[in-house]
C-alpha positions as a Markdown table, in Angstrom:
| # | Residue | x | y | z |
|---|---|---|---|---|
| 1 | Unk | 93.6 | 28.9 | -191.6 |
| 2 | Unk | 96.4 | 30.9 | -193.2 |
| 3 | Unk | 98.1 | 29.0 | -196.4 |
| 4 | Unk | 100.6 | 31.3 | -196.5 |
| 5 | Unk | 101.8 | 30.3 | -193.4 |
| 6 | Unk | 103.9 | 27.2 | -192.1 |
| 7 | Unk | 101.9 | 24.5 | -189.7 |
| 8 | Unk | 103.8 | 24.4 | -186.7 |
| 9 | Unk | 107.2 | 23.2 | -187.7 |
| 10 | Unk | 108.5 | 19.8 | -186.0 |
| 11 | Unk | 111.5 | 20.5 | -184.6 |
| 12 | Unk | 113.8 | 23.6 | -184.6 |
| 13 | Unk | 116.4 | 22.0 | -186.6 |
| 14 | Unk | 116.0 | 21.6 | -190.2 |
| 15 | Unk | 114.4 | 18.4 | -191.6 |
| 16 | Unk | 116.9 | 15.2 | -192.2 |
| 17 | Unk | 117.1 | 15.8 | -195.9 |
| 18 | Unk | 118.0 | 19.5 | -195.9 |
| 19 | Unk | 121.5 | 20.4 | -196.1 |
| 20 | Unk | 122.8 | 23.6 | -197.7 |
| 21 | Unk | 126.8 | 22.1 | -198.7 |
| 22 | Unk | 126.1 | 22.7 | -202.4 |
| 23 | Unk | 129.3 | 22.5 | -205.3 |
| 24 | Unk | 129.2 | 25.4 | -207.2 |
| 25 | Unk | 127.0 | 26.3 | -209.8 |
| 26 | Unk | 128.9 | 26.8 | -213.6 |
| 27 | Unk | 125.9 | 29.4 | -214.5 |
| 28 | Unk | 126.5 | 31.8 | -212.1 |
| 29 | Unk | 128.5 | 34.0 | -214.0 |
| 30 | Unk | 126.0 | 34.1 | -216.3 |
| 31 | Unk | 123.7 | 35.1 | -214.1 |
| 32 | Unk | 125.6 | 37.7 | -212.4 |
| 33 | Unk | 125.3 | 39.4 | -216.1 |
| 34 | Unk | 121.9 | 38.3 | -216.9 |
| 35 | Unk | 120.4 | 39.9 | -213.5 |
| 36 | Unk | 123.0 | 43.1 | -214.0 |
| 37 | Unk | 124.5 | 42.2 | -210.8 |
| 38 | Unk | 127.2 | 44.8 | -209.3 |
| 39 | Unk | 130.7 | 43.2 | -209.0 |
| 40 | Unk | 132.0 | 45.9 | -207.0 |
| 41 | Unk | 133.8 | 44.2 | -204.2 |
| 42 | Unk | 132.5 | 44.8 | -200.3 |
| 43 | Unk | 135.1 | 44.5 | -197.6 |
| 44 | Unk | 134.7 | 42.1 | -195.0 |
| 45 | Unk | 136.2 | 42.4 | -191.7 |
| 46 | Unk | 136.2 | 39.3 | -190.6 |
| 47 | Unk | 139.4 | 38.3 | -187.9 |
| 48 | Unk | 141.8 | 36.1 | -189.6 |
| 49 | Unk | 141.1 | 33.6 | -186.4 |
| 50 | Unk | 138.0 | 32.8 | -187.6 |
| 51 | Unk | 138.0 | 34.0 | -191.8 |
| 52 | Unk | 137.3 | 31.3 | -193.7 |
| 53 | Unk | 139.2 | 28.2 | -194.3 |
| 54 | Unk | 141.0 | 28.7 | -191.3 |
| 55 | Unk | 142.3 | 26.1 | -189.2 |
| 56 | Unk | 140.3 | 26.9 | -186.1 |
| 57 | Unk | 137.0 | 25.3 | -186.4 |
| 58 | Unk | 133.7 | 27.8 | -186.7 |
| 59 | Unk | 130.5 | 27.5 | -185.4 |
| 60 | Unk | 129.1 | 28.6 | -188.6 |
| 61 | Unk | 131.3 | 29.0 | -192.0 |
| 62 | Unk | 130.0 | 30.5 | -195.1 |
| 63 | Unk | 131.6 | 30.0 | -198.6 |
| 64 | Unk | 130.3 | 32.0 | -202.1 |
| 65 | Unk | 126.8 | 31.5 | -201.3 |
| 66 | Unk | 124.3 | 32.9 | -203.4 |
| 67 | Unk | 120.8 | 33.2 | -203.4 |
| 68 | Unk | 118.2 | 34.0 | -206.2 |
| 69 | Unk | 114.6 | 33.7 | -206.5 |
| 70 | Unk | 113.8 | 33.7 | -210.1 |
| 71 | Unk | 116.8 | 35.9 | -211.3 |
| 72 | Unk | 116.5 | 38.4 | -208.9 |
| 73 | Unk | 119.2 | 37.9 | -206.2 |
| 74 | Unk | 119.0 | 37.7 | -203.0 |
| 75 | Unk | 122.3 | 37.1 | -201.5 |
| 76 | Unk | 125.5 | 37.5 | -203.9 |
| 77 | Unk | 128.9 | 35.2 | -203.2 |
| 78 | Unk | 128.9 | 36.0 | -199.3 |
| 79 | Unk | 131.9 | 34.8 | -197.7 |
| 80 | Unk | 132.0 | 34.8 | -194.0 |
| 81 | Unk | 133.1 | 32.6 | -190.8 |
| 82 | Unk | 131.7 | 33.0 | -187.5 |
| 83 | Unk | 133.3 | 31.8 | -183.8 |
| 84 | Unk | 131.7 | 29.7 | -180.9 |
| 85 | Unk | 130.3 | 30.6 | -178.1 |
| 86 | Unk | 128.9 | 33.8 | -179.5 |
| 87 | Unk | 126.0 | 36.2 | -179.4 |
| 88 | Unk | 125.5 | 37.5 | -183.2 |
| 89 | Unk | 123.6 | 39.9 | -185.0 |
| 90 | Unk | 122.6 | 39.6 | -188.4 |
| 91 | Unk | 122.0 | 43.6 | -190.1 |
| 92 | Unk | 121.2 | 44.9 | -192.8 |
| 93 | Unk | 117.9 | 47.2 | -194.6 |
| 94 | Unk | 114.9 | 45.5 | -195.7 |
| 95 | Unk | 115.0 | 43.3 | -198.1 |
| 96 | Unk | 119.1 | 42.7 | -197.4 |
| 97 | Unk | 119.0 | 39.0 | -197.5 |
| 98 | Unk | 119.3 | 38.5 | -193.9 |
| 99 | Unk | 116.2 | 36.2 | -193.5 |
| 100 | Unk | 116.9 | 34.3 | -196.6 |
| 101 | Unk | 121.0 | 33.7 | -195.1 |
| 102 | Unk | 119.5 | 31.8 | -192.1 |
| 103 | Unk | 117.4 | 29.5 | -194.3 |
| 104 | Unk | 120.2 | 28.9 | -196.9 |
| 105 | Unk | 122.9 | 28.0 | -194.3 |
| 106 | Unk | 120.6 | 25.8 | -192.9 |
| 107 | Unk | 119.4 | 24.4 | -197.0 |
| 108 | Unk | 115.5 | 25.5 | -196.3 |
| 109 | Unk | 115.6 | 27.6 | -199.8 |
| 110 | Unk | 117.6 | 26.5 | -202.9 |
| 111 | Unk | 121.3 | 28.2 | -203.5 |
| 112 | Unk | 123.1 | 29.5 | -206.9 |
| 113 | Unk | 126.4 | 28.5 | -205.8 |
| 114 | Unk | 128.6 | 28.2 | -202.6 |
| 115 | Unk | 128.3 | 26.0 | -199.0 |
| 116 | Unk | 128.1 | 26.3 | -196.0 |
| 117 | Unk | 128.5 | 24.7 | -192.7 |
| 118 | Unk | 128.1 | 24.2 | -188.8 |
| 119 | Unk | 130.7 | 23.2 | -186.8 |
| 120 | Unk | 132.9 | 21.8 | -188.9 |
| 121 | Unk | 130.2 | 19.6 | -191.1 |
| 122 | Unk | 127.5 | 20.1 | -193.4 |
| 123 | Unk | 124.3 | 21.3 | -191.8 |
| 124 | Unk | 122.5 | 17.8 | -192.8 |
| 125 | Unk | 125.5 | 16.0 | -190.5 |
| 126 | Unk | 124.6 | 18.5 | -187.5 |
| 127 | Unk | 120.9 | 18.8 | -187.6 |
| 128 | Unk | 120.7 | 18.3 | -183.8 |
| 129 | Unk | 123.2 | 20.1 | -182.2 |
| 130 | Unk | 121.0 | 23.2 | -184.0 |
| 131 | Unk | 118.3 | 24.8 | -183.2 |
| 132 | Unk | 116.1 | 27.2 | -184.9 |
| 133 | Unk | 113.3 | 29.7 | -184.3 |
| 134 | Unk | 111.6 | 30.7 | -187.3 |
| 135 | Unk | 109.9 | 33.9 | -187.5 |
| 136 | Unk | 106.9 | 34.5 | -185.6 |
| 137 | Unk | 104.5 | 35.4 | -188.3 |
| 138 | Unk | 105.6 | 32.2 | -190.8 |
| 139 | Unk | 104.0 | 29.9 | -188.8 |
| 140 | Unk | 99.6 | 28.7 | -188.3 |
| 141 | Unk | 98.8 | 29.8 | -185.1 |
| 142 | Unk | 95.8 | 28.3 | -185.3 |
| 143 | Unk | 97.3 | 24.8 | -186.1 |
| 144 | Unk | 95.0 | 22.9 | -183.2 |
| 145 | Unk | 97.4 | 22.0 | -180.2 |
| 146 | Unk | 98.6 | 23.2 | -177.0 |
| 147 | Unk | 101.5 | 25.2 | -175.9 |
| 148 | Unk | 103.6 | 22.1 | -174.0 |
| 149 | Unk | 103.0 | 20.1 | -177.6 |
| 150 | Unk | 104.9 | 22.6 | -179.4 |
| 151 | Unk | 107.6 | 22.9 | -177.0 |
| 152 | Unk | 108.0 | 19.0 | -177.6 |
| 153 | Unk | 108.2 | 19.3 | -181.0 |
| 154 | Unk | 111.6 | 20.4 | -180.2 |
| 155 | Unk | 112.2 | 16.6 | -179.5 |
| 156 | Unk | 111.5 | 15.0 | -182.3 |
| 157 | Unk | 114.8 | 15.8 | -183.9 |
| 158 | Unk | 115.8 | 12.9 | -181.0 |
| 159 | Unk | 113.0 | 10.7 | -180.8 |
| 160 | Unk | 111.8 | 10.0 | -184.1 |
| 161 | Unk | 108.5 | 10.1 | -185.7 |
| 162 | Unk | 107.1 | 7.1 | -184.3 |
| 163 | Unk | 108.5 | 7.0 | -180.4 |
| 164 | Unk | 106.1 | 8.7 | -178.0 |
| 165 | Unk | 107.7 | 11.3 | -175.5 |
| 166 | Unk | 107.8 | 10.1 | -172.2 |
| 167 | Unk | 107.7 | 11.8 | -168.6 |
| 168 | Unk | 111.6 | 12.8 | -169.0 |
| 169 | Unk | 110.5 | 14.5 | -171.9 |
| 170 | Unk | 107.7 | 16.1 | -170.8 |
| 171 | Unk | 109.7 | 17.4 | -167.9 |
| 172 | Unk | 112.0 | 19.1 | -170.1 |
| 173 | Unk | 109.3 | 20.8 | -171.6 |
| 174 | Unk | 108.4 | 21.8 | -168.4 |
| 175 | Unk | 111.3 | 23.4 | -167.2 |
| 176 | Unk | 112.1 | 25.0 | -170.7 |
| 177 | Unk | 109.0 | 26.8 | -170.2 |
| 178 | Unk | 109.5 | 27.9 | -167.2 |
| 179 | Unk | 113.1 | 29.4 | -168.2 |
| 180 | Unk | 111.0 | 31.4 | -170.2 |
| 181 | Unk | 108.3 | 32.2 | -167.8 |
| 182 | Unk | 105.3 | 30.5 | -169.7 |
| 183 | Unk | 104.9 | 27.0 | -167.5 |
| 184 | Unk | 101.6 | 28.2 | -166.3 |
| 185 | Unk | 100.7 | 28.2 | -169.5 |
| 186 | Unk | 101.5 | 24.6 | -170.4 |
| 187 | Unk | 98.2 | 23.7 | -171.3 |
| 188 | Unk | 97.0 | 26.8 | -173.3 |
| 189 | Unk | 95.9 | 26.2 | -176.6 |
| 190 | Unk | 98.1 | 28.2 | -179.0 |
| 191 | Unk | 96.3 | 30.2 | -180.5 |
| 192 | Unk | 95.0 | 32.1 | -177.0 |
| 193 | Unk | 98.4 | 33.4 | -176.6 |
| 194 | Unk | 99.9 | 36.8 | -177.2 |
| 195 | Unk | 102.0 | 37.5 | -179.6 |
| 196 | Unk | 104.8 | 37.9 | -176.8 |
| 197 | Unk | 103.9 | 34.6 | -175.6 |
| 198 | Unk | 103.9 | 32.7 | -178.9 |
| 199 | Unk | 107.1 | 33.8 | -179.3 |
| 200 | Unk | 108.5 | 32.6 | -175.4 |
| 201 | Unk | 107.2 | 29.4 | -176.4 |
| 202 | Unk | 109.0 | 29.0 | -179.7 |
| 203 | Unk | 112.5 | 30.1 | -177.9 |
| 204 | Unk | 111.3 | 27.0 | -175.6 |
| 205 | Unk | 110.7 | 24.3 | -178.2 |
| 206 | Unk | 114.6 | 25.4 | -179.4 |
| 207 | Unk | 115.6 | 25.4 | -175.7 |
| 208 | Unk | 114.6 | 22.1 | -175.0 |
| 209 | Unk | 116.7 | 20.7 | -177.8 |
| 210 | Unk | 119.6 | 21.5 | -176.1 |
| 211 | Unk | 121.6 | 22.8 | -179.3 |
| 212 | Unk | 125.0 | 23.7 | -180.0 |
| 213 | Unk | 124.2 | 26.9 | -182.3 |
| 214 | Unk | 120.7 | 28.6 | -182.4 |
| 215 | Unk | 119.4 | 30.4 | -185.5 |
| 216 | Unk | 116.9 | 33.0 | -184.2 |
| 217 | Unk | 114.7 | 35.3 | -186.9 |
| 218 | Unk | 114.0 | 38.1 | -185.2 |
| 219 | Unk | 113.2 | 36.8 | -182.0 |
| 220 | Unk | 112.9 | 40.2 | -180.6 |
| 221 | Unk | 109.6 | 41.6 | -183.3 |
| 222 | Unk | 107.0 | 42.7 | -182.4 |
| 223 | Unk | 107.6 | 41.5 | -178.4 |
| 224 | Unk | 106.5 | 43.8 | -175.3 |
| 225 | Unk | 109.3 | 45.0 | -173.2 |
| 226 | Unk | 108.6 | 42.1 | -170.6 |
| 227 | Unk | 109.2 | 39.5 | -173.1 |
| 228 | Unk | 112.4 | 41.7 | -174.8 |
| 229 | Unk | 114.1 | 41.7 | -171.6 |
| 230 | Unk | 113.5 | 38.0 | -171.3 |
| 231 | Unk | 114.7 | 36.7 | -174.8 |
| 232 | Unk | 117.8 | 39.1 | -173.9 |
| 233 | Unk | 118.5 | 37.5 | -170.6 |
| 234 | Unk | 118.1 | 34.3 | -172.0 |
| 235 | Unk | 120.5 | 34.9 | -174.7 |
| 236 | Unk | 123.1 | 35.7 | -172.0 |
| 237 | Unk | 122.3 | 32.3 | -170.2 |
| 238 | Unk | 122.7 | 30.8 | -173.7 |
| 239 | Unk | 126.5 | 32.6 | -174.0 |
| 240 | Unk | 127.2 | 31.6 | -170.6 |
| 241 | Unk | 126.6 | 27.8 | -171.1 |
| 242 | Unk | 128.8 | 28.1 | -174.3 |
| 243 | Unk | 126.4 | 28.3 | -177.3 |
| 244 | Unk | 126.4 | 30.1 | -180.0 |
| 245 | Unk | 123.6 | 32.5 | -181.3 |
| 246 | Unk | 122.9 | 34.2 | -184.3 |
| 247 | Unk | 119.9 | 36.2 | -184.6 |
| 248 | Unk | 118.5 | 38.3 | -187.4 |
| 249 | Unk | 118.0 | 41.7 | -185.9 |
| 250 | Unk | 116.0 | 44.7 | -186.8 |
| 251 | Unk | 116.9 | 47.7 | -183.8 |
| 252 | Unk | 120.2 | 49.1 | -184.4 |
| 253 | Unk | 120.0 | 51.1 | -181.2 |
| 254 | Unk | 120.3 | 47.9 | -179.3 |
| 255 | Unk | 122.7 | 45.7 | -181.5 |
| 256 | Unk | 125.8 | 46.8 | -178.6 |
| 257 | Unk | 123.9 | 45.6 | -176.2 |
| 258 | Unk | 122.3 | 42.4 | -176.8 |
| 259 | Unk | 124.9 | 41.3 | -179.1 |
| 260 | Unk | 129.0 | 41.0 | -179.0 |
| 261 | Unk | 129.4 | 40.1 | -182.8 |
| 262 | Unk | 127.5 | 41.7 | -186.3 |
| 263 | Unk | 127.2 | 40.3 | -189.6 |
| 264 | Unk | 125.7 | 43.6 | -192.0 |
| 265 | Unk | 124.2 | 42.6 | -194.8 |
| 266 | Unk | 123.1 | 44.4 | -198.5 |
| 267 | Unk | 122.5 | 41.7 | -201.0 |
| 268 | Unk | 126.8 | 41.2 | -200.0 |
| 269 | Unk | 128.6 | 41.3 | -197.0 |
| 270 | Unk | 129.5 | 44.3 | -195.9 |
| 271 | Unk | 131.4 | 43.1 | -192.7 |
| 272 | Unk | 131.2 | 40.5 | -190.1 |
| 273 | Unk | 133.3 | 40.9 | -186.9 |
| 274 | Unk | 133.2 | 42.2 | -183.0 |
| 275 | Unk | 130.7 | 45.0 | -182.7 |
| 276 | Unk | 133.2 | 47.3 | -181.2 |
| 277 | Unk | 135.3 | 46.8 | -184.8 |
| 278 | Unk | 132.4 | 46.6 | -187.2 |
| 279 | Unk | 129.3 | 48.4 | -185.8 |
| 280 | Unk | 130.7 | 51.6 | -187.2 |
| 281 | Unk | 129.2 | 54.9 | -188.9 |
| 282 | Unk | 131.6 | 53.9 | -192.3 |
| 283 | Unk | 129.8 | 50.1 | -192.3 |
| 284 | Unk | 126.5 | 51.1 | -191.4 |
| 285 | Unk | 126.5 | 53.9 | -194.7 |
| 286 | Unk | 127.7 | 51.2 | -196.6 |
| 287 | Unk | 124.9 | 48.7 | -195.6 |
| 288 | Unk | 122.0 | 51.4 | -195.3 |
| 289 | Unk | 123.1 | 54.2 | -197.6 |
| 290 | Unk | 121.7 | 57.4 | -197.1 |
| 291 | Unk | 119.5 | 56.7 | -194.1 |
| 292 | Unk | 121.0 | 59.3 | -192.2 |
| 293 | Unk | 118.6 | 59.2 | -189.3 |
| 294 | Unk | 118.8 | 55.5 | -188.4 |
| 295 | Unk | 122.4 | 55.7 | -189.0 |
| 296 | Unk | 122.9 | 58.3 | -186.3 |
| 297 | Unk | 120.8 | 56.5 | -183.8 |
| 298 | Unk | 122.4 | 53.5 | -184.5 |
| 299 | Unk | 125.9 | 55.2 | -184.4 |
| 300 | Unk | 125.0 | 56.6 | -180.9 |
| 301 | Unk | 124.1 | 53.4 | -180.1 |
| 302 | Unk | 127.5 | 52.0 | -180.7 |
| 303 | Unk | 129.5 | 54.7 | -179.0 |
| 304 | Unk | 127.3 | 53.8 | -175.9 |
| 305 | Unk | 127.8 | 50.6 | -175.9 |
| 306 | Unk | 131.2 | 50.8 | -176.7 |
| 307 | Unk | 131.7 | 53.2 | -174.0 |
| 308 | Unk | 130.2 | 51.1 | -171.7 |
| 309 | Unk | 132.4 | 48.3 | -172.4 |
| 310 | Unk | 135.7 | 50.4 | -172.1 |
């Protein structure tokens, strides 16, 4: 058994006690000089609709949130606010923050400073109308159950510890699996599945909860093209029934087509708005730096899609 890795988490939201509204920390100009922090300021292009502390109400709202682990940081004072009914790509180079932004807006890691929330409330106030999929490699595989099990984990958010699921539950298991093609597979112990499949069943175990905004982390790793081309068309099913969905991304060369909004992350925000006004060659230097050759492709990429849209 891995003890790196998580058992298999109980829900997609996070637990009861998590929340990530925190007041602001007094050290953290200190540590911005301890840990020799930059100050230079990055740009966010955020619409004024939806920047925040604007009136209209966001599905996810960011405010000075920092991250460190020890005194290195992580993510430093990002400020962002994100709109319903949304597909959206979190960017950004390795070690960017991206990962660690999904668990702090959702309070899974400790924060410096800053808050943030979901719809309107603190994340502890709206822990089931969210889902989240975690990624693929954090969790035990091995963890002894079966795959219609995990998708009712999703559940207990609703039912409790202590009440057993019953045949309206287990039929909404059922038919979350099969929206991802893996009902044949309902009784499959976990850890005989592909690594395509384990992930289909974790989209299902957030499906089945029914959620207002889904966190995704990196849904689309290490996936065959079968299983891309379903977690894509179930993202637009998602969009259509008027959720929202942000998703930490790692293929800039399909970020215009998948997605219709991009947050691009470097330790700051670099921007955060419609792909057609952020997904640009000037926002990608900023966030990559001198990767020339992903920044073409990924350039290409957005002049496609963009040209496609037009």
């Amino acid at each position: 058994m891995n003890r790196d890795a998580s058992p298999i988490l109980a829900g997609g939201a996070p637990p009861p006690t998590a929340h990530a509204a925190l007041s602001p920390h007094p050290g953290a100009g200190a540590f911005a000089q301890a840990s020799g922090l930059p100050t230079a300021d990055y740009a966010p292009n955020t619409p004024a609709a939806y920047a925040p502390g604007s009136a209209k109400t966001a599905a996810v709202e960011v405010h000075d949130l920092t991250v460190a682990y020890d005194v290195k940081p992580v993510l430093w004072d990002v400020d962002f606010a994100l709109p319903t009914g949304k597909l959206i790509a979190v960017v950004g180079p390795n070690g960017a923050g991206k990962s660690t932004l999904l668990k702090a807006i959702l309070g899974l890691v400790p924060t410096i400073s800053g808050w943030a929330e979901v719809l309107g409330k603190p994340v502890k106030e709206q822990r089931l109308r969210i889902g989240y999929v975690p990624q693929r490699e954090s969790v035990d595989w091995d963890f002894p159950t079966d795959v219609l099990d995990v998708v009712m984990m999703g559940l207990y958010g609703e039912l409790g510890w202590f009440r057993r699921p019953g045949r309206a539950h287990r039929e909404r298991a059922l038919t979350a699996l099969r929206q991802v093609g893996m009902a044949d597979f309902h009784d499959r112990q976990i850890s005989r599945l592909s690594g395509g499949q384990q992930q289909r069943v974790f989209l299902a175990r957030a499906l089945v909860q029914n959620a207002d905004v889904y966190f995704m982390d990196e849904p689309f790793a290490g996936v065959d093209a079968v299983t891309e081309r379903t977690i894509a068309e179930l993202l637009r099913q998602l969009q259509r029934a008027g959720r929202t969905v942000v998703c930490v991304h790692h293929d800039l060369q399909t970020v215009p087509e998948y997605f219709d909004w991009v947050v691009m992350l470097n330790l700051r925000l670099v921007a955060a708005g419609p792909v057609e006004r952020v997904f640009t060659a000037q926002n990608l230097h900023a966030a990559y730096g001198g990767r020339m050759q992903v920044l073409t492709q990924a350039a290409e990429a957005a002049l496609r899609g963009n040209g496609d849209k037009d």
